[in-house]
matplotlib code that plots the C-alpha trace (Angstrom):
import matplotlib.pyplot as plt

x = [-91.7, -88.6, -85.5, -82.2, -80.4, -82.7, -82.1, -80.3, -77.0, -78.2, -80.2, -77.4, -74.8, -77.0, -77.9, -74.2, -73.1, -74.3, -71.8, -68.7, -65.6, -65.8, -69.4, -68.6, -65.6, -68.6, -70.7, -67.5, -67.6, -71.6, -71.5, -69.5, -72.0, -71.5, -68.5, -68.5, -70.5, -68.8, -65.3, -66.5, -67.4, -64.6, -62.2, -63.4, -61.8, -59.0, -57.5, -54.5, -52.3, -49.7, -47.8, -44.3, -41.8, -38.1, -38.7, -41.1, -40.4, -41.7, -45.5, -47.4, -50.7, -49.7, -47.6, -51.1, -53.0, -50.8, -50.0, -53.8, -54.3, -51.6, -53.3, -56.7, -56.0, -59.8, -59.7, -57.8, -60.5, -62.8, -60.1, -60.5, -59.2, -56.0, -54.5, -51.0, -49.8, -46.7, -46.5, -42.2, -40.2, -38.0, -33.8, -32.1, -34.3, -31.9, -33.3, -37.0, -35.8, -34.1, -37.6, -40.2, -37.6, -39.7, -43.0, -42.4, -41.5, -44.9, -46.6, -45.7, -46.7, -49.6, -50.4, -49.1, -52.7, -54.5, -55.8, -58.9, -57.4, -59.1, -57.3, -53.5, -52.6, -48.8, -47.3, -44.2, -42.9, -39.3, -38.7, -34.4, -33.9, -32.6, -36.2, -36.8, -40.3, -39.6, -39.5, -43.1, -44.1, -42.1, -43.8, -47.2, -50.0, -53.3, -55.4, -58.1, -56.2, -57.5, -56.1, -52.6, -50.3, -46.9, -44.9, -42.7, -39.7, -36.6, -35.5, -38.5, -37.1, -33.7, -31.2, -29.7, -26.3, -26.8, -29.2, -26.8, -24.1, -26.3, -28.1, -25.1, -24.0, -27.2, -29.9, -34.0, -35.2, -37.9, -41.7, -41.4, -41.6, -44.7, -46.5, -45.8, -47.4, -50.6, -52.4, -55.4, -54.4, -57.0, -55.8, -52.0, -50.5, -46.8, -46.5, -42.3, -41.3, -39.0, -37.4, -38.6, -40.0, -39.0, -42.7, -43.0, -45.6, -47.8, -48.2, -51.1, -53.4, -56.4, -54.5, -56.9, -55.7, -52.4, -51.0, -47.1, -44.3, -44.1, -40.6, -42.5, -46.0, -43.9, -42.5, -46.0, -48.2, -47.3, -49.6, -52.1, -55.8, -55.0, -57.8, -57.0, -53.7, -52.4, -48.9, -46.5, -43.4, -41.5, -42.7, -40.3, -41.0, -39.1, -40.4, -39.3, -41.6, -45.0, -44.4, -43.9, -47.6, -49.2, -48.9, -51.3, -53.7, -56.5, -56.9, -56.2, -59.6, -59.2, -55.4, -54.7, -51.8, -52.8, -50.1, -47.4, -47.1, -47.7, -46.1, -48.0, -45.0, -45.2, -49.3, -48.7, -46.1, -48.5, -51.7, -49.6, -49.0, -52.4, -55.3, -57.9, -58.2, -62.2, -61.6, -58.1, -57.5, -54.4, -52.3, -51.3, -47.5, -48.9, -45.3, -44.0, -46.4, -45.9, -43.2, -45.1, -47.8, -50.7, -52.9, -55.1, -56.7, -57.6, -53.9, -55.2, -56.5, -53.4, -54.3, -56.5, -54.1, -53.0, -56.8, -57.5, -55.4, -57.5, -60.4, -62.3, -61.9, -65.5, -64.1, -61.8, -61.0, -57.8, -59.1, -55.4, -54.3, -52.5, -53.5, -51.4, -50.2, -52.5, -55.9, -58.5, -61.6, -64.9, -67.9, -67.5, -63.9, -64.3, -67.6, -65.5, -62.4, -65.1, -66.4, -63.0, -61.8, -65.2, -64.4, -61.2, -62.1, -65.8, -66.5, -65.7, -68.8, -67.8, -64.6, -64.0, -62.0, -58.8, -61.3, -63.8, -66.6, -67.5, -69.4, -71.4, -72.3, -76.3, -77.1, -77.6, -76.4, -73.1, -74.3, -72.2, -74.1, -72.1, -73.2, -74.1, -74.3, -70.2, -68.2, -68.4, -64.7, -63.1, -61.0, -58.1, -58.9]
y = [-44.6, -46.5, -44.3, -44.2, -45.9, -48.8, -49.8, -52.6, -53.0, -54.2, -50.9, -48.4, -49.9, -49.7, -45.8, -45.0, -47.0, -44.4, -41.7, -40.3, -40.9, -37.4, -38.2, -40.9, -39.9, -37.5, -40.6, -42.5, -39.4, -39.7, -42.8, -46.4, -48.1, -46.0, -46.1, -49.8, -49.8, -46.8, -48.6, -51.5, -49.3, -47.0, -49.5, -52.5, -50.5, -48.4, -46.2, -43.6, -41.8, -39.8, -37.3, -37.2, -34.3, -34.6, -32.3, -33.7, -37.4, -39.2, -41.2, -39.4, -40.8, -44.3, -44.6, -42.6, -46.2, -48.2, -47.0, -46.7, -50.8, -51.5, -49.8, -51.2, -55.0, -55.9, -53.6, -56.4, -58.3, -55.6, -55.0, -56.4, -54.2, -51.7, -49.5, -47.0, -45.5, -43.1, -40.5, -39.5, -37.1, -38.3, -38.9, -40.4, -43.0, -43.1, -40.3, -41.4, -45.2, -43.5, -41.6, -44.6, -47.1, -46.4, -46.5, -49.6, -51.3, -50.5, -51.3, -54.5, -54.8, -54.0, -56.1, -59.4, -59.1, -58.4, -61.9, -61.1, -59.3, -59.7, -57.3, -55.7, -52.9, -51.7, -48.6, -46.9, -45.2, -45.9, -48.6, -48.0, -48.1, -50.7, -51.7, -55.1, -56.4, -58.6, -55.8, -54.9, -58.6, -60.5, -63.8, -62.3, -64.8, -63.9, -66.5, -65.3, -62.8, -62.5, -59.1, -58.5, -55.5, -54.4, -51.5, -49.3, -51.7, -53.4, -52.6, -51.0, -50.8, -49.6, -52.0, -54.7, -53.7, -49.6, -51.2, -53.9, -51.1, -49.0, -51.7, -53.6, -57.3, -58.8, -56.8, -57.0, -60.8, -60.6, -61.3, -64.5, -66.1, -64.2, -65.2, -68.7, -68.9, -67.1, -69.7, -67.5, -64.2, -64.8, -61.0, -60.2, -56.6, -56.2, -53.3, -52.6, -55.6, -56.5, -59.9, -63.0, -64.8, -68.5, -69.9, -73.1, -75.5, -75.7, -72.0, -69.5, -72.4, -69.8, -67.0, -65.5, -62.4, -60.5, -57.3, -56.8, -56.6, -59.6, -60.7, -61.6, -62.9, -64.8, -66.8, -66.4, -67.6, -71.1, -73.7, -71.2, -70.5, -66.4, -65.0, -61.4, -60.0, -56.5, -55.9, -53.1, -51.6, -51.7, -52.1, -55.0, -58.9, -61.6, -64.8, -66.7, -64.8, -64.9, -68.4, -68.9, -66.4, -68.6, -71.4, -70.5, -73.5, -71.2, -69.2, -65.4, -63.9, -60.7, -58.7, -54.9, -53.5, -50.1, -49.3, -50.2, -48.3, -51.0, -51.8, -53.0, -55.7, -56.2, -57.1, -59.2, -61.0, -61.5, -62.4, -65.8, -66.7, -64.9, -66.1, -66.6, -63.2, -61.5, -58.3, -56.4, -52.5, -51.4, -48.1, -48.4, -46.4, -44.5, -42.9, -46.3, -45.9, -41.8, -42.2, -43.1, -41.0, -41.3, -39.2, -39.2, -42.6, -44.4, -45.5, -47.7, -50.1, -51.7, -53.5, -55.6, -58.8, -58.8, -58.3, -61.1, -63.5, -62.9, -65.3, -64.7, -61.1, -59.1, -56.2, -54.0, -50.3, -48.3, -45.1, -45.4, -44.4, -41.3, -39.4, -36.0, -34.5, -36.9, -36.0, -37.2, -39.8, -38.3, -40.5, -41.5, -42.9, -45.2, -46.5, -47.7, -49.1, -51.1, -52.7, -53.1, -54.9, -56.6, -58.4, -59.9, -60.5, -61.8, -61.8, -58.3, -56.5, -53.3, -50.8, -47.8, -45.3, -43.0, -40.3, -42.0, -42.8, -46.1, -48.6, -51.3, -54.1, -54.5, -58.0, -60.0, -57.3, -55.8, -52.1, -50.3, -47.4, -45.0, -45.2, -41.2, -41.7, -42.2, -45.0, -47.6, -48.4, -51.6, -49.6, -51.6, -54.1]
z = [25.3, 26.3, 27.1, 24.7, 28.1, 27.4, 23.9, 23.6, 22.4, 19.3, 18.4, 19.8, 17.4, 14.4, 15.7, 16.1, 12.7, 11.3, 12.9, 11.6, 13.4, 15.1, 16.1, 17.4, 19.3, 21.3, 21.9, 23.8, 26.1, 27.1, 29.6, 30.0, 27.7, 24.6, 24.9, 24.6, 21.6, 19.8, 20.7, 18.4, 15.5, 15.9, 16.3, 13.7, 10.8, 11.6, 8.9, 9.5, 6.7, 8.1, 6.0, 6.9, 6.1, 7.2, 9.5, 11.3, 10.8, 13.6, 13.0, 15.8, 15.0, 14.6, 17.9, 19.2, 18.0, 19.3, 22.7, 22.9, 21.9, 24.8, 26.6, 26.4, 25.6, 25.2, 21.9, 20.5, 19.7, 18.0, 15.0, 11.8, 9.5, 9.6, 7.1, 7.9, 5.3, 5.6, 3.0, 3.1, 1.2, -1.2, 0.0, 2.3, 4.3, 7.8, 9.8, 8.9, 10.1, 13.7, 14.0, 13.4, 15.3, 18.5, 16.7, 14.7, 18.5, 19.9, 16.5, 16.4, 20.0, 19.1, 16.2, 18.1, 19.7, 16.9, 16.1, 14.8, 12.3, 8.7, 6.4, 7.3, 4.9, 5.9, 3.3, 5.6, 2.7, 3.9, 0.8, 0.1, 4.0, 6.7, 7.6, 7.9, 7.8, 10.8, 13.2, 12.3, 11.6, 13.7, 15.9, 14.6, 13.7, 11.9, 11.2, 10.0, 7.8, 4.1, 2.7, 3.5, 1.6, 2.4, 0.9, 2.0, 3.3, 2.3, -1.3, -3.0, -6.8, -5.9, -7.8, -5.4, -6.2, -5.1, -2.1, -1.1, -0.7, 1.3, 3.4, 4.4, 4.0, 5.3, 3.2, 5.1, 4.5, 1.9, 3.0, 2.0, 5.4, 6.8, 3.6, 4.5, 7.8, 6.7, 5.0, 4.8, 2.6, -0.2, -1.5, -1.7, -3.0, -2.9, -5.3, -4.4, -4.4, -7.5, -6.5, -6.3, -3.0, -2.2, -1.6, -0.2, -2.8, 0.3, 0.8, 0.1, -1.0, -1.0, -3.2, -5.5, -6.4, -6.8, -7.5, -7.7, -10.1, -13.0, -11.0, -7.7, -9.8, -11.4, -8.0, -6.5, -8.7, -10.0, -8.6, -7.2, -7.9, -9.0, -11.2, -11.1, -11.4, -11.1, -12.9, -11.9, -12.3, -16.0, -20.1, -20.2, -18.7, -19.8, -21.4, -18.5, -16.0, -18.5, -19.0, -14.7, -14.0, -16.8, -14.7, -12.0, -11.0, -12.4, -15.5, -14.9, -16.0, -14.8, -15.7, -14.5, -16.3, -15.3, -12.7, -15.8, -19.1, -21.9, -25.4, -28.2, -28.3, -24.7, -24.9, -27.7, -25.7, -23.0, -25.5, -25.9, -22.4, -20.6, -23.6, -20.3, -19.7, -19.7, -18.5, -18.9, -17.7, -19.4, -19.7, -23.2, -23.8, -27.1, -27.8, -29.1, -32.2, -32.7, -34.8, -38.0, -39.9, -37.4, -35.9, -32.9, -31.6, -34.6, -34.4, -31.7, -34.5, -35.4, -31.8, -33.6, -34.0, -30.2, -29.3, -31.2, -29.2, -25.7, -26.6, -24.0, -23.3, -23.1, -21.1, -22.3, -20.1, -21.9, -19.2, -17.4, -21.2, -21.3, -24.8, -24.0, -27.4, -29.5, -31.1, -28.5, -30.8, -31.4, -30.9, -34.9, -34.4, -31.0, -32.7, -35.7, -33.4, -31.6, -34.1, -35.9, -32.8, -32.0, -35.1, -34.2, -30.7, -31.2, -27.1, -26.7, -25.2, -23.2, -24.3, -22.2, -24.2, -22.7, -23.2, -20.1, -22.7, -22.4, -25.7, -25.1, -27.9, -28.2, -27.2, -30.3, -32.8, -34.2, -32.8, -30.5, -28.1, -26.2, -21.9, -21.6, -18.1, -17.8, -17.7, -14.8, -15.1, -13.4, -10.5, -8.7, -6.2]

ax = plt.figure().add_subplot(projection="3d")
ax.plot(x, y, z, "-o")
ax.set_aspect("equal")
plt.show()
């Protein structure tokens, strides 16, 4: 029987696959050849998520990783995907931004020789601050890069005016111009960033999904092929911005308005402009329609009309839907909103309720059946 030291490389790195990152941090320790292999798995996907009181301020584990890729330049070409996220205390962003200063020097280091990497997932939590995104992103290239998301720098949703007082004459530049140089990103998420970006025609040709607030879709999106949008941010979006999203080169077929509380008026609004859409999540704001004599969920069948705009739509998930203080449906009353809005929206084929049940329409027949088994909601991208 051959020995472990004889398996091939192949057959070690399927073994150690298997390992959790502890586990594997024992393997690297055994001998020069598992350490190779475990490297590659530990290091293909790298995840940290640092919580960061005032007190303590300073990123320990990310300037860890980043020393550590400086370090060891041939880990370079092993990492594909890498997530920080920096959980901060609310207040006053400038000690955070003296602390990280250091760290952010040797991160960006270290991602200048990442260029290999597939997906870049950057939350600093320091959104209100000085930070620019150039001193993490400055001069670096990623081909190959298809999931790219940044939060956590320049303005966040602070106004401009109270941001522009506290940032200085010469605010961060917005993302704008690492966007354009990564032809690539197939997946963008900017979820704080409020202002529009000044996209050249040519740039993001492969964009296929967004998630961000309606201000930046709507500079994004015009003239390329986005099929599933997330919205965040505020209940209000201007005319001006649903008509810009509607002009994507594709039809938006899949639209998350989880992340947002949603008006009856404000779906409508978006009925006219987004008709494509086959599956929408949405977090409906239930206190707009309180006012009048209704009680618990049947309310919800006034949606009816806007429904009925979404030709398409075959998928609808209202789970985000906060029902606090209103009488939560029984099985009778989401059967008989079903098949009220099944009959204004003829496609419709799968509702999931605030309540987690989720109703499928038999095949061929007008008969809704509840899934006992839970429903398989559409979770964000």
């Amino acid at each position: 029987m051959a020995s472990v030291a004889q398996l091939p490389n192949e057959t070690l790195h399927a073994i150690f696959d298997n390992l959790t990152p502890a586990g594997l941090a024992v393997v690297l320790r055994a001998s020069q050849r598992f350490r190779l292999v475990a490297e590659h798995i530990l290091y293909t996907s790298i995840t940290i998520v640092e919580s960061l009181p005032r007190a303590a301020p300073a990123p320990r584990h990310t300037a860890t990783l980043a020393h550590t890729l400086l370090a060891r330049p041939h880990l370079a070409a092993v990492v594909r995907r890498l997530a920080i996220r920096w959980q901060t205390d609310p207040g006053p962003r400038d000690d955070y931004v003296a602390a990280a200063g250091p760290v952010l020097d040797a991160l960006h280091r270290a991602l200048r020789t990442l260029a290999h990497l597939e997906q870049l997932d950057l939350a600093l939590g320091l959104a209100g601050g000085t930070l620019d995104a150039r001193i993490v992103l400055g001069g670096c290239a990623f081909p190959a890069l298809r999931v790219f998301a940044l939060s956590g720098v320049g303005r966040g949703s602070m106004s401009p005016k109270l941001y522009a007082s506290a940032a200085g004459p010469a605010p961060p530049a917005p993302i704008a111009w690492f966007l354009a140089a990564t032809p690539s990103i197939e997946q963008l998420r900017l979820p704080d960033c409020y202002e529009a970006l000044a996209l050249p025609s040519e740039a993001l040709p492969l964009l296929a999904t967004f998630r961000g607030s309606a201000v930046a879709a709507a500079s994004v999106l015009p003239g390329r092929p986005v099929q599933l949008l997330g919205l965040v941010g505020h209940e209000f979006i201007t005319e001006r911005d649903l008509q810009r999203i509607a002009q994507a080169s594709a039809p938006i077929r899949f639209l998350d308005l989880s992340m947002m509380s949603v008006t009856p008026i404000l779906l409508r609004d978006i009925s006219r402009h987004l008709c494509a859409v086959e599956v929408l999540k949405v977090k409906l704001a239930l206190r707009h329609t309180l006012h009048f004599a209704l009680s618990g969920i049947s309310l919800l069948a006034g949606l009816s009309p806007v429904l009925g705009a979404f030709l398409a739509l075959h998928t609808l998930d209202l789970s985000p839907t906060s029902v606090d203080g209103i009488a939560r449906g029984n099985a009778l009353e989401e059967r008989a909103l079903c098949t009220t809005w099944a009959r204004a929206c003829p496609a419709l084929r799968a509702v999931v309720f605030p309540s987690r049940t989720e109703w499928r329409r038999e095949p061929g027949a007008d008969v809704w059946v509840a899934d006992d088994a839970g429903a398989a909601v559409w979770t964000r991208y």
